[in-house]
N, CA, C and O atoms as a GROMACS GRO file, in nm:
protein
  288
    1UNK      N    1   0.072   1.010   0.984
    1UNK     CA    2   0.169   1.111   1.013
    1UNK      C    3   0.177   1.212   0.897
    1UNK      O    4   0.150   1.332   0.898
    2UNK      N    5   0.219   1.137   0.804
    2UNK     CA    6   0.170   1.217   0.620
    2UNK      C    7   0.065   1.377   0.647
    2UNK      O    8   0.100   1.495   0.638
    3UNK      N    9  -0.068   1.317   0.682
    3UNK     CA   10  -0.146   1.399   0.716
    3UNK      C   11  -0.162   1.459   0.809
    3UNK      O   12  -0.217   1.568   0.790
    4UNK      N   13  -0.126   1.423   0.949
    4UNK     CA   14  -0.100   1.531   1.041
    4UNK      C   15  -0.029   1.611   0.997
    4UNK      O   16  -0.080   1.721   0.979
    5UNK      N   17   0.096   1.596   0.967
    5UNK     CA   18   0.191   1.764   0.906
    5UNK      C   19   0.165   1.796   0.802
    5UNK      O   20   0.245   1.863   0.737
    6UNK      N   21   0.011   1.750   0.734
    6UNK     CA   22  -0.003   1.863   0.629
    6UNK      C   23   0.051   1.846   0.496
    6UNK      O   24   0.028   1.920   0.400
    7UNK      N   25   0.140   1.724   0.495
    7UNK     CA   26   0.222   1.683   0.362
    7UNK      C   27   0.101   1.630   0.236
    7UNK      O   28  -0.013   1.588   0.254
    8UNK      N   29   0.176   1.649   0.108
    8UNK     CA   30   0.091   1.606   0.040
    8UNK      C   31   0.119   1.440   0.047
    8UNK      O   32   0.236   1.403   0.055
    9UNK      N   33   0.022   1.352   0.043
    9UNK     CA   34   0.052   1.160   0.002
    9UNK      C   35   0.095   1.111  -0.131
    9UNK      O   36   0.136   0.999  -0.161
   10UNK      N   37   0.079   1.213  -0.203
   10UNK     CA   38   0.126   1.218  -0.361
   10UNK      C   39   0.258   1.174  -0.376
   10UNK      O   40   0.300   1.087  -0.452
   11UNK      N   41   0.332   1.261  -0.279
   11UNK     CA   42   0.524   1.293  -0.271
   11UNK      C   43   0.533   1.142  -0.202
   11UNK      O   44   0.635   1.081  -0.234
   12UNK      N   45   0.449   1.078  -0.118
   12UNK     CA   46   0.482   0.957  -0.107
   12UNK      C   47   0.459   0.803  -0.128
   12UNK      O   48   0.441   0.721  -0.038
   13UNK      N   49   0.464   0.782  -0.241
   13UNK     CA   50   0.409   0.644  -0.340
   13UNK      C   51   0.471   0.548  -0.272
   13UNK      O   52   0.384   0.497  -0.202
   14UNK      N   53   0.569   0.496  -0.254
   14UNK     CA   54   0.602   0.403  -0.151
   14UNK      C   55   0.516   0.371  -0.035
   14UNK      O   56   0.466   0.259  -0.030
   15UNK      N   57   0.488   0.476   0.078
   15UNK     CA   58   0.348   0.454   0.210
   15UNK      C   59   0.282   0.468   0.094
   15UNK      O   60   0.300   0.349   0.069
   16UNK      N   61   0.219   0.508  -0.003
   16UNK     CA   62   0.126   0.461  -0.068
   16UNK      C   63   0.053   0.347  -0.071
   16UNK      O   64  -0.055   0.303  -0.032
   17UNK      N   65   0.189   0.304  -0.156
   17UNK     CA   66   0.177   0.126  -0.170
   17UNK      C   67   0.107   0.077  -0.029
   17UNK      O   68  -0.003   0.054   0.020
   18UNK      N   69   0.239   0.078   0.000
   18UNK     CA   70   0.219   0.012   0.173
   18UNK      C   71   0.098   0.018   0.188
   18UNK      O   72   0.044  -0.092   0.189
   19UNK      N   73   0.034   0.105   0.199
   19UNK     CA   74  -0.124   0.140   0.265
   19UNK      C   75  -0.183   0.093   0.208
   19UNK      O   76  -0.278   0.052   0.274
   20UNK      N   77  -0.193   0.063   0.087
   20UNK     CA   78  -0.315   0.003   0.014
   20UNK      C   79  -0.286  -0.140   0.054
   20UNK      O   80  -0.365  -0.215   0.110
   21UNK      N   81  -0.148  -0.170   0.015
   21UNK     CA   82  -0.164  -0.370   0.034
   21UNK      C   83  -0.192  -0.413   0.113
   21UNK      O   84  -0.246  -0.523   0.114
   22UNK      N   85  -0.153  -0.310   0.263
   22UNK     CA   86  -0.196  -0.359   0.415
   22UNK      C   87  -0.350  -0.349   0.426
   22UNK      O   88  -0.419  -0.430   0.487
   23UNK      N   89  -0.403  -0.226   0.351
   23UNK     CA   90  -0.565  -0.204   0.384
   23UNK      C   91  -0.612  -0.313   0.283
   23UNK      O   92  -0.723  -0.352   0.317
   24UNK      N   93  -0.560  -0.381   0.159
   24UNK     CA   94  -0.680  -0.440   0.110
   24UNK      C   95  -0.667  -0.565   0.136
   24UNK      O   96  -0.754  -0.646   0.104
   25UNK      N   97  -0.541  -0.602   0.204
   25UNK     CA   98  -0.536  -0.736   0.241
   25UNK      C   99  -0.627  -0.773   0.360
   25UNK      O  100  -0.706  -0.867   0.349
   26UNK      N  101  -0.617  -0.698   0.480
   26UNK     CA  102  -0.709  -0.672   0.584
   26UNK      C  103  -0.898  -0.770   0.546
   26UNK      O  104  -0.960  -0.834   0.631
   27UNK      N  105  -0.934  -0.751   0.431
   27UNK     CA  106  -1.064  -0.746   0.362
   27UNK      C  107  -0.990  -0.886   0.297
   27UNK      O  108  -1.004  -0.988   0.365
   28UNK      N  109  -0.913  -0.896   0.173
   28UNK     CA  110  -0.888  -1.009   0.122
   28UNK      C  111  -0.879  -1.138   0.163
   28UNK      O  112  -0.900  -1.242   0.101
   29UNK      N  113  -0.836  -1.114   0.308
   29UNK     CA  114  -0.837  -1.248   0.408
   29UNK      C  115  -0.966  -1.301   0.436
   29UNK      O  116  -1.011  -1.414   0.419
   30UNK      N  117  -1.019  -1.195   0.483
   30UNK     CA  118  -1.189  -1.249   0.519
   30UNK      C  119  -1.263  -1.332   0.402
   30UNK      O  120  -1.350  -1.419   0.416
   31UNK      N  121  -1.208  -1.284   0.288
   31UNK     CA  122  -1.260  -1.377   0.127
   31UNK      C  123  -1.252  -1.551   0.138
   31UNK      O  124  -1.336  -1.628   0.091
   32UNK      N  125  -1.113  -1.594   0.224
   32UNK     CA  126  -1.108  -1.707   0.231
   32UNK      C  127  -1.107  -1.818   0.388
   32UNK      O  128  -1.064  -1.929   0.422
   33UNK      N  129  -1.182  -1.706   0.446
   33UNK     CA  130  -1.248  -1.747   0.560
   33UNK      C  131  -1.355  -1.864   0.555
   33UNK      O  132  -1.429  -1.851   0.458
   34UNK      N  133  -1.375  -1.940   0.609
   34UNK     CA  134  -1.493  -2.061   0.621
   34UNK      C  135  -1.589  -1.995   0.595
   34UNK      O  136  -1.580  -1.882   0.641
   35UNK      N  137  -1.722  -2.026   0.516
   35UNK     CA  138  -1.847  -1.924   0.467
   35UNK      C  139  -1.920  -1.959   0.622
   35UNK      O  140  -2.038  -1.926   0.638
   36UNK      N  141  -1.868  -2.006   0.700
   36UNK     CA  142  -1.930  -2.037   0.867
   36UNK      C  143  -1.894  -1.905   0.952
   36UNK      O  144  -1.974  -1.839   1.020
   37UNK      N  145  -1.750  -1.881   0.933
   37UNK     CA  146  -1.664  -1.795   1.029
   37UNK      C  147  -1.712  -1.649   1.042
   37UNK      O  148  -1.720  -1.571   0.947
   38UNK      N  149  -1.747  -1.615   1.190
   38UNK     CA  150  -1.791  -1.482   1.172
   38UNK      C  151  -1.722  -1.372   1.087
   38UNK      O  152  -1.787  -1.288   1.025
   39UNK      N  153  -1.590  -1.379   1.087
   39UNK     CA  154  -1.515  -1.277   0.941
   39UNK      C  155  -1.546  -1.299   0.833
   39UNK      O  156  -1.512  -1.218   0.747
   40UNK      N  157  -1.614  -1.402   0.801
   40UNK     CA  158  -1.583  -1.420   0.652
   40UNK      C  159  -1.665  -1.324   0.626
   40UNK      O  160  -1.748  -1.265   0.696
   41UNK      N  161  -1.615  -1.308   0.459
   41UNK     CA  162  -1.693  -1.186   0.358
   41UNK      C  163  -1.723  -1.242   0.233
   41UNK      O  164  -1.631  -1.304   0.179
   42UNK      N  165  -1.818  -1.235   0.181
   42UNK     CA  166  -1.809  -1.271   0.069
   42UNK      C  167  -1.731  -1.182  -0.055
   42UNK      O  168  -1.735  -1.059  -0.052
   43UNK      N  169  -1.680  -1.235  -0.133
   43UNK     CA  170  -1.602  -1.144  -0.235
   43UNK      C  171  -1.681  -1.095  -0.310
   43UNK      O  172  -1.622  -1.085  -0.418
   44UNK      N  173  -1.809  -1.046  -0.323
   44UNK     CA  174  -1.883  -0.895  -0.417
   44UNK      C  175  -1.865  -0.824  -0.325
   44UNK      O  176  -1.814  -0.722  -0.370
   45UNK      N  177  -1.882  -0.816  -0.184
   45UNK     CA  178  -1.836  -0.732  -0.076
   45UNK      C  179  -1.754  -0.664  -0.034
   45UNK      O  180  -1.754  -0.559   0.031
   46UNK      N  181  -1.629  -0.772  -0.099
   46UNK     CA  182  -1.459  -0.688  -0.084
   46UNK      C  183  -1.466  -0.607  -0.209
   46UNK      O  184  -1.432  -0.489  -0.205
   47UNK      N  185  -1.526  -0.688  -0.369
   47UNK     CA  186  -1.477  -0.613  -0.425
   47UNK      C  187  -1.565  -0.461  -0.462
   47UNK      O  188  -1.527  -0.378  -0.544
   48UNK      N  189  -1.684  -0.453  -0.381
   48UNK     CA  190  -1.762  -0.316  -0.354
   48UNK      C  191  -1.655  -0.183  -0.280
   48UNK      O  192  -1.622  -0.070  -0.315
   49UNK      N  193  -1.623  -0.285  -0.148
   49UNK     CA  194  -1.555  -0.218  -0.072
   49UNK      C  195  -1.417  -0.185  -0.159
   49UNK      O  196  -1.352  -0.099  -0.100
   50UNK      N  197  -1.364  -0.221  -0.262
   50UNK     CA  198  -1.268  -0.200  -0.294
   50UNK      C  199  -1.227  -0.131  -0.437
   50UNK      O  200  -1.121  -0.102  -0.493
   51UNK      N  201  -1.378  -0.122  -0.466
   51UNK     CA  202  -1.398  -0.053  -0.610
   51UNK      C  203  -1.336   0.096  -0.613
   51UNK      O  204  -1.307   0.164  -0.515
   52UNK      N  205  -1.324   0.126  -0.733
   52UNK     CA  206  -1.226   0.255  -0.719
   52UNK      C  207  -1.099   0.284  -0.720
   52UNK      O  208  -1.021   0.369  -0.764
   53UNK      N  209  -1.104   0.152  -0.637
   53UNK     CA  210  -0.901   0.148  -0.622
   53UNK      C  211  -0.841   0.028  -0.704
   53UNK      O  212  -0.816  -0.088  -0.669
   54UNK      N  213  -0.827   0.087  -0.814
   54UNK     CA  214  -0.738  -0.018  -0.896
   54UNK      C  215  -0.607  -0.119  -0.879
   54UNK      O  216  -0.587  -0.229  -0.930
   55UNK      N  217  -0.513  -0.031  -0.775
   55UNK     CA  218  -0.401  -0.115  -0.710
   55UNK      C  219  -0.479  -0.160  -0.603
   55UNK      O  220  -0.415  -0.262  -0.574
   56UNK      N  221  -0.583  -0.155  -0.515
   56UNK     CA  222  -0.616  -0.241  -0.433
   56UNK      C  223  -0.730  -0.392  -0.465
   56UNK      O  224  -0.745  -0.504  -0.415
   57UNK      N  225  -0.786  -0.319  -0.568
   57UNK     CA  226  -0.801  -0.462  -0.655
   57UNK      C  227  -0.732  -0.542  -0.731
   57UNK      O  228  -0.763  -0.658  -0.759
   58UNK      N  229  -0.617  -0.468  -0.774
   58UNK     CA  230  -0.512  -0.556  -0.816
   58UNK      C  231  -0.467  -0.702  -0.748
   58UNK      O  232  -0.453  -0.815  -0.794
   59UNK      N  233  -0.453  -0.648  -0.626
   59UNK     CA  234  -0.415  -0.740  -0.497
   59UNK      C  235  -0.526  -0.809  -0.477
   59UNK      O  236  -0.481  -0.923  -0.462
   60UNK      N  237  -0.678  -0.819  -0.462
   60UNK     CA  238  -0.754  -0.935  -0.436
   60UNK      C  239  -0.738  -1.003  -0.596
   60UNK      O  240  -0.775  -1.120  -0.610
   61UNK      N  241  -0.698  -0.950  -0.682
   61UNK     CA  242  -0.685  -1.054  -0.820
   61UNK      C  243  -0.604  -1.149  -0.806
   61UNK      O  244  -0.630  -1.269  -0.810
   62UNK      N  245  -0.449  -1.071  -0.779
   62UNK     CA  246  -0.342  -1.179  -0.740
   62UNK      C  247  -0.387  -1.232  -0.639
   62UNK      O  248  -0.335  -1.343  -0.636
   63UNK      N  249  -0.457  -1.221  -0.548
   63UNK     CA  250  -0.479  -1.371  -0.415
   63UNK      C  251  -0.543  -1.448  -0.456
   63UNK      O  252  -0.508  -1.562  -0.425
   64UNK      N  253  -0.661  -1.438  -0.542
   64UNK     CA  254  -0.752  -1.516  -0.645
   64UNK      C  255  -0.670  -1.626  -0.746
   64UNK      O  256  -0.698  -1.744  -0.761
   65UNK      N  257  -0.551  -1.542  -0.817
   65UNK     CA  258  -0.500  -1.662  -0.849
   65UNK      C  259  -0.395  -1.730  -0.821
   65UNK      O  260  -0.343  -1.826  -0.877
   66UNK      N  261  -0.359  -1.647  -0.690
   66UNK     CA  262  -0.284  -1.755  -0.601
   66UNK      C  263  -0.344  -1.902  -0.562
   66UNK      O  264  -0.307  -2.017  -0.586
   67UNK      N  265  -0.433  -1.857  -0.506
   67UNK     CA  266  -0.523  -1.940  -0.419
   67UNK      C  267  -0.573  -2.075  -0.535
   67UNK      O  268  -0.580  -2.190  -0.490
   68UNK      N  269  -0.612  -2.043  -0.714
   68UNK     CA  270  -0.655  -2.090  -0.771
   68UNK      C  271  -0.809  -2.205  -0.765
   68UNK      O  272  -0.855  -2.313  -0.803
   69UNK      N  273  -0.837  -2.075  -0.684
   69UNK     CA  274  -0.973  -2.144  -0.664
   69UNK      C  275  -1.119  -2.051  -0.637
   69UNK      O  276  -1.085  -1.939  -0.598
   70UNK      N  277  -1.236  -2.060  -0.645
   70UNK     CA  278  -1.318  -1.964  -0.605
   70UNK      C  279  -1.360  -1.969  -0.458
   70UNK      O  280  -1.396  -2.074  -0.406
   71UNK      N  281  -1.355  -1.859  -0.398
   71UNK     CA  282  -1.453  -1.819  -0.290
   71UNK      C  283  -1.573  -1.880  -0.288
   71UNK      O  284  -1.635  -1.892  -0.393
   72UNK      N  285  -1.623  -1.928  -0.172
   72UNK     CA  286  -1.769  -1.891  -0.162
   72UNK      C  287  -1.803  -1.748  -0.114
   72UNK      O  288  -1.921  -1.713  -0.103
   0.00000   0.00000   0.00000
């Protein structure tokens, strides 16, 4: 909506947030998928797909040590 009317996304850091944790979680899940399960991803994959974005790698760090364990 942001971008349909033309607004800048700057003025809104809050949907910011939002957007990133929802988009990188989307990918972060697939990390701890069965290495069987057609979703799964391996994590150099998420974190390719996710390079660049520092708050969205933030968030596969914290699930990493949530989880306290490695991916396959």
């Amino acid at each position: 909506m942001v971008l349909d009317y033309k607004l800048n996304p700057d003025q809104f850091p809050n949907l910011l947030a939002i957007v990133d944790k929802n988009s990188s979680t989307f990918f972060i899940r697939r990390v701890f998928k069965a290495p069987g399960h057609e979703d799964h991803m391996p994590i150099h994959k998420v974190e390719d797909i996710l390079s660049g974005q520092p708050r969205m790698l933030s968030f596969l760090v914290e699930e990493l040590v949530k989880h306290g364990e490695k991916p396959e």
